[in-house]
C-alpha positions in Angstrom: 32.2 48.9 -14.3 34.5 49.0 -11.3 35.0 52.9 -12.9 31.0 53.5 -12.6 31.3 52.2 -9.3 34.1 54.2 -8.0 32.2 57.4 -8.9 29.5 56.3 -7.3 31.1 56.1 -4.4 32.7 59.6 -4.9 29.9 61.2 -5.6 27.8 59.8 -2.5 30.6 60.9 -0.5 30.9 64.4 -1.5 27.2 65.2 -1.4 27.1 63.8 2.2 29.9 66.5 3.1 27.8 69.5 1.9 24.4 68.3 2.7 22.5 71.4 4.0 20.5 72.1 6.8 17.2 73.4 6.1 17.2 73.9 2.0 16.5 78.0 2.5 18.2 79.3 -0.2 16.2 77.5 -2.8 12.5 78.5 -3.6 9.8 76.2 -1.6 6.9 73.6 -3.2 5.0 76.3 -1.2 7.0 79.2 -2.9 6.5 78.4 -6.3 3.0 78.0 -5.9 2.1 81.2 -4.3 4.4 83.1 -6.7 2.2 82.2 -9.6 -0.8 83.3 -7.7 -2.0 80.2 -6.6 -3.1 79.4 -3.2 -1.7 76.8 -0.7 -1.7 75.3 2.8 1.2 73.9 4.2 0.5 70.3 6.4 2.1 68.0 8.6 1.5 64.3 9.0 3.4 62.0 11.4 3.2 58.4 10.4 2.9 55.0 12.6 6.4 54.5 13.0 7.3 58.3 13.8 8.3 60.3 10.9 6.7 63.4 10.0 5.9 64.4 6.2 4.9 67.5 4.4 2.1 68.0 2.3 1.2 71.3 0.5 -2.1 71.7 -1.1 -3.3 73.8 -4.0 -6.6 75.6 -2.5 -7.5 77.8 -4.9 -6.6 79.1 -8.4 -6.6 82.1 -10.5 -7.7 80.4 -13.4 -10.7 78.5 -12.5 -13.9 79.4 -10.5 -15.7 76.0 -11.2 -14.3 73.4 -8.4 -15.3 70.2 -8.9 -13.4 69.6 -4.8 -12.7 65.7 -5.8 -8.9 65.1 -4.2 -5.8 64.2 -5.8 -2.7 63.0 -4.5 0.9 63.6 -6.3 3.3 61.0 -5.5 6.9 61.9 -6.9 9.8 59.8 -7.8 13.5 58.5 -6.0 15.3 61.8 -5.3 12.5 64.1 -5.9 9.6 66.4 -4.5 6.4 67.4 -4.4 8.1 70.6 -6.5 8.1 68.2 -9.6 4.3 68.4 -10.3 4.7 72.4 -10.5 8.5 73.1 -11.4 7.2 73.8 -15.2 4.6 76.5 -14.3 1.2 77.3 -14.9 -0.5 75.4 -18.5 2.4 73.2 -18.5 2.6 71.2 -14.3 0.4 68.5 -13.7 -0.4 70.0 -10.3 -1.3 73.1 -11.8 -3.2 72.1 -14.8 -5.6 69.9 -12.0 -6.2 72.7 -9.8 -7.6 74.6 -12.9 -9.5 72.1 -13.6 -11.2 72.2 -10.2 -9.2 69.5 -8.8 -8.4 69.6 -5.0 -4.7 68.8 -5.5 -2.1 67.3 -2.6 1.1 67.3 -3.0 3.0 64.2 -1.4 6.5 64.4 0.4 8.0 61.1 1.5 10.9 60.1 4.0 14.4 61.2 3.6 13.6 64.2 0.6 14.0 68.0 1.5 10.2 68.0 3.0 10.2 65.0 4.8 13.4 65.2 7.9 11.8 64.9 10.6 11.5 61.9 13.2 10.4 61.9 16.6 12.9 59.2 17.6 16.1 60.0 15.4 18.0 62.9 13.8 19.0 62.8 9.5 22.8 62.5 11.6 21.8 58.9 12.9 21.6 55.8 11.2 18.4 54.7 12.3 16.8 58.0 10.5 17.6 56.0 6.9 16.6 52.6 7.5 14.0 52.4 5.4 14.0 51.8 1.8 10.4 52.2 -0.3 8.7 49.2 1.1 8.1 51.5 4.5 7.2 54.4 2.3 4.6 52.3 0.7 2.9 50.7 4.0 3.5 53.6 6.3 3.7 57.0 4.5 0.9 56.3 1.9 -2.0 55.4 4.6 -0.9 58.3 6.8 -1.1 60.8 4.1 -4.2 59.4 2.6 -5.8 59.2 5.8 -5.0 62.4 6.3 -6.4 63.6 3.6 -9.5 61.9 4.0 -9.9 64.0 7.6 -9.3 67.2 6.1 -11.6 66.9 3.2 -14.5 64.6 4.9 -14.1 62.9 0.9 -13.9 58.5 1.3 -12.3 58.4 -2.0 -9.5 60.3 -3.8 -7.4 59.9 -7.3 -3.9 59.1 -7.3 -1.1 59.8 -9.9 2.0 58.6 -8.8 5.7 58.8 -10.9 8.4 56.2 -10.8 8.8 55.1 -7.6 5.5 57.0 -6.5 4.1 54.0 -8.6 6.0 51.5 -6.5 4.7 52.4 -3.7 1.2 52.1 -4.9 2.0 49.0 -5.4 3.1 48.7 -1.9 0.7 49.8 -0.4 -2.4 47.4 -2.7 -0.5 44.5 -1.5 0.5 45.1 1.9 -2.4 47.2 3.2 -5.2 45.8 0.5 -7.8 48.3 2.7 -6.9 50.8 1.0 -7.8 50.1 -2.3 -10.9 51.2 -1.4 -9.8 54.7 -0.9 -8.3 55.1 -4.1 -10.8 56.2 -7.1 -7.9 55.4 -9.6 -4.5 55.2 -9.7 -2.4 57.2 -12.9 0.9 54.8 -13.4 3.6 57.5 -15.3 6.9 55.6 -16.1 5.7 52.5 -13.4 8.2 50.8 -11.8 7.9 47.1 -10.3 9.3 44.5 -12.0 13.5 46.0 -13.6 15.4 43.1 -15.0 14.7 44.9 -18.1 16.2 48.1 -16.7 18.4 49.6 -19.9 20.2 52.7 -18.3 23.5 52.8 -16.9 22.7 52.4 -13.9 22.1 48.5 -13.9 25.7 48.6 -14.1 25.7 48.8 -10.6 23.3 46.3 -9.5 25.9 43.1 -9.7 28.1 45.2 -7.2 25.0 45.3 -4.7 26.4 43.6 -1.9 29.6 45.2 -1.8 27.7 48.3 -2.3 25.8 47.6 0.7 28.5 46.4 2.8 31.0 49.4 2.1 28.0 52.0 2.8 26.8 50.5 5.9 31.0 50.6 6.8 31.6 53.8 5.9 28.1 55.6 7.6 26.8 56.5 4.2 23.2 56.3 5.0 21.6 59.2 2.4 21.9 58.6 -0.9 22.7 62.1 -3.1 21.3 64.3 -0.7 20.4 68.3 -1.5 23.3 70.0 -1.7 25.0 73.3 -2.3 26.8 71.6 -4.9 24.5 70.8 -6.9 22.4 73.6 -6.5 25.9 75.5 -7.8 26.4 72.9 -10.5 23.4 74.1 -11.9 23.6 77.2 -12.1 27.6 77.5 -13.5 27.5 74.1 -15.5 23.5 74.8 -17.4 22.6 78.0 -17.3 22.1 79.3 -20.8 25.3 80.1 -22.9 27.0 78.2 -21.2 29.1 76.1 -23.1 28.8 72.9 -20.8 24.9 73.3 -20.8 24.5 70.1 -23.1 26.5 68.6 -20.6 24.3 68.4 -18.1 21.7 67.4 -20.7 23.1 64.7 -21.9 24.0 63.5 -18.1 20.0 63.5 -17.5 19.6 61.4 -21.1 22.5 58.8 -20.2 19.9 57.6 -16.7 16.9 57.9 -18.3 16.9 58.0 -22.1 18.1 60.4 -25.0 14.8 63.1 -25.7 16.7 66.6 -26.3 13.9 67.7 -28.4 11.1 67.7 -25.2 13.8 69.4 -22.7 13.3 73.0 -22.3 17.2 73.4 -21.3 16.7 76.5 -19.8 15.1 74.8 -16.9 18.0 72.6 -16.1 19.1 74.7 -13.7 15.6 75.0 -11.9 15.7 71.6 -12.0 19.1 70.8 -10.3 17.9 73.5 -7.6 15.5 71.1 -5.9 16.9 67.3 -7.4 18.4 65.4 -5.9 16.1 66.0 -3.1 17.6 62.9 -0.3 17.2 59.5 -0.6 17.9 56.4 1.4 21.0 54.6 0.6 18.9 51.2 1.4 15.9 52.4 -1.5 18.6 52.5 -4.3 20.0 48.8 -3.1 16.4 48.3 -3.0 15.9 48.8 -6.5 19.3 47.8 -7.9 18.1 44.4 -5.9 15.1 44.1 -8.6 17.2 44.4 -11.6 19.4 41.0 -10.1 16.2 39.4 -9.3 13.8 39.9 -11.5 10.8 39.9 -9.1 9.1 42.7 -7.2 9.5 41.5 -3.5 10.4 42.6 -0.3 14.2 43.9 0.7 16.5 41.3 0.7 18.6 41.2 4.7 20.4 38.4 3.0 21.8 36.0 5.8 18.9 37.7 8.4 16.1 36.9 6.3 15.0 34.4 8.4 14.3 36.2 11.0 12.9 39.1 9.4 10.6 36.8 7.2 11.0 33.7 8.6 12.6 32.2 5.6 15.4 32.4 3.5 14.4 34.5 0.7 12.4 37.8 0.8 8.6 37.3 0.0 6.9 38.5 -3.3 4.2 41.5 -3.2 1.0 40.1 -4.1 0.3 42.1 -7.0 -3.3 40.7 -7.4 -4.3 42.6 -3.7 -4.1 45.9 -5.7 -7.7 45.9 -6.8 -8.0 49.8 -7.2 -8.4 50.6 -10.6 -5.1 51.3 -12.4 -4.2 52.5 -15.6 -0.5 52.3 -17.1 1.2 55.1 -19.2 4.8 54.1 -20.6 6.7 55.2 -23.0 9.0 52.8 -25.6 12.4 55.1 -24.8 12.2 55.3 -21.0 15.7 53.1 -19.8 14.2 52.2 -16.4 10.6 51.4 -16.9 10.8 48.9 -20.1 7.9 48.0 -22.3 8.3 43.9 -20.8 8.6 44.7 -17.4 5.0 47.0 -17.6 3.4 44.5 -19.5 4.4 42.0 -17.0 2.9 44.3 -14.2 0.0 44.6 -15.6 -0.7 41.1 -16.2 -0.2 40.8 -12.0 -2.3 43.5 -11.0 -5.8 42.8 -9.5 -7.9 45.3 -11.4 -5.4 46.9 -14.0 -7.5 49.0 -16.3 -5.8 49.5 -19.2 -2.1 50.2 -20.0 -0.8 53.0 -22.8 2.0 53.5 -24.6 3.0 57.3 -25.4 2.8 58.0 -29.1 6.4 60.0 -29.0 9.1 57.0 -29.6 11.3 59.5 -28.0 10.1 60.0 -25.2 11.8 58.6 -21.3 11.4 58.4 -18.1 12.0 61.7 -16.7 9.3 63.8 -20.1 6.8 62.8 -18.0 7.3 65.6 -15.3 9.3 68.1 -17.3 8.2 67.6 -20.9 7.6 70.4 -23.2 4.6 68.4 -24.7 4.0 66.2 -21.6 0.3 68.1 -21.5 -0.9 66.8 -24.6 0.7 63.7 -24.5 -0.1 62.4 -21.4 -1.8 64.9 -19.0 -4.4 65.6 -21.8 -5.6 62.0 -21.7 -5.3 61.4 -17.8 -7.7 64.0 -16.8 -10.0 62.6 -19.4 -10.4 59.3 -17.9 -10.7 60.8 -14.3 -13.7 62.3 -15.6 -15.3 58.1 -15.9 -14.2 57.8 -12.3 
């Protein structure tokens, strides 16, 4: 363990030495899109508490004619983008396969990721750009983009589909700013996160080490957690191109996080892939999390000796799970190592108006098939759109 940890710790380090500046020599959300003839707007929001987010919308679409205009919002996952819902392409992206089926589809950015670097009071340089784990995300950047939304469209009411932690801040969001349920026609739960004592990747590894973790970063000035980098972005392409002999490599380094599914990874988008992930993250969201798995509730950060007077108490409160009366529906799958079957079941049993909870028919599949799956369309997308249609 203390071996895991050490590589952490390099790891962080390095990609905090060769963070780059504006991302330009990687193809854009906005990029992507327009390549394969689709169009999109580009937007800006700037929430409560001064950060500014983008959005990019999918206006219009070569393969459908038929709009039905209803909204939905994409929330990705720790480390990620908005390029997740359309890095697969046309008949196999979520955010594509909506938009032909006459969907009007937003694509969320949230604090800290390529997209999202702005703040009116700080810089990415300072400190006080990263203190914020997913708890802000969830009662600041959600309403702001919703409500954004909302202006642009004149629409009340929109679907959300969130992934990994774009479910936890759902969650959030239901419990600490209930008014919003009533903006949300239904919320899609891919791979949700809440409750991780039953976390089974690698990873949990590092959740007894949290405090020294936390104390060493906040020592050392290591505020972003695995930001973009160039060397990534070369890792990709030298390590997992195809014929290269370490390609499987970088497979099985995707597997060993999130579960063993070689059979559903196209691997000749692993380099695509490590292009735009990781995207930036907050050192204090992955303490954040790694706090859950030592837990075992799904509660408020944890200051530790100044939780009294950042709660008034000793111990950080619980969300109230049972605010989160929009309608939600669960999708998990039996091989995903960070979302386990006991921990959804337990969610669902919390939430105030979950809707049903499904469990992917491929035994094989993890956390990760669920944006770059070969058969993620039939499996999951398939049956999501389906149920929109009841809402």
């Amino acid at each position: 363990m203390n071996i895991l940890r050490d590589i952490f710790f390099m790891l962080l380090m390095f990609g905090q030495a060769e963070a780059k500046e504006d991302g330009a020599e990687i193809p854009t959300t906005e990029d992507l899109i327009a390549w394969h003839g689709y169009s999109v707007e580009k937007h800006e929001v700037t929430t409560s508490d001064n950060y500014v987010l983008t959005l990019f919308r999918i206006t219009d679409t070569p393969n459908c004619r038929d709009l039905r205009k209803e909204s939905v919002i994409l929330a990705h996952g720790i480390l990620c983008t908005s390029t997740d819902w359309v890095i697969t392409g046309p008949e196999n992206a979520l955010g594509y396969l909506l938009a032909d089926n006459g969907y009007d589809v937003w694509l969320m950015n949230f604090r800290g990721n390529r997209y999202a670097r702005k703040n009116v009071d700080f810089t990415p340089e300072e400190e006080g750009f990263w203190n914020f784990s997913w708890n802000e995300m969830g009662k600041y950047d959600l309403p702001a983009e919703i409500d954004y939304v909302i202006s642009q469209t004149g629409e009340p009411h929109m679907f959300y589909i969130g992934h990994s932690m774009g479910t936890t801040m759902f969650y959030v969001m239901g419990s600490l700013r209930p008014e919003y349920n009533a903006k949300i026609r239904a919320h899609f739960s891919l791979a949700p996160v809440g409750f991780m004592d039953g976390v089974r990747s690698p990873m949990r590894l590092l959740a007894p080490f949290v405090t020294e973790i936390k104390w060493i970063s906040k020592f050392m000035g290591i505020n972003e957690f695995f930001p973009s980098t160039d060397l990534y972005g070369f890792l990709g392409n030298a390590l997992c191109e195809d014929e290269a002999i370490t390609q499987s490599l970088c497979s099985d380094i995707i597997f060993l996080i999130c579960g063993f599914d070689s059979k559903e990874l196209n691997e000749t988008m692993i380099p695509v892939i490590m292009g735009h992930t990781p995207a930036g993250a907050s050192t204090k969201q992955v303490l954040h999390y790694a706090q859950e798995i030592n837990s075992g509730k799904f509660r408020q950060y944890d200051y530790g000796l100044k939780n009294f007077f950042v709660y008034h108490r000793f111990t950080p409160p619980d969300y109230d799970l049972s605010l989160v009366t929009a309608p939600v529906y669960l999708y998990y799958s039996g091989n995903d190592w960070l979302s386990g079957k006991d921990n959804v079941i337990q969610l669902y049993e919390q939430l105030g108006n979950a809707k049903g909870r499904f469990l992917v028919t491929d035994k094989d599949f993890n956390h990760l098939d669920y944006l770059w799956a070969i058969d993620a369309k039939e499996l999951v997308y398939d049956k999501i759109m389906s149920l929109m249609k009841r809402h």
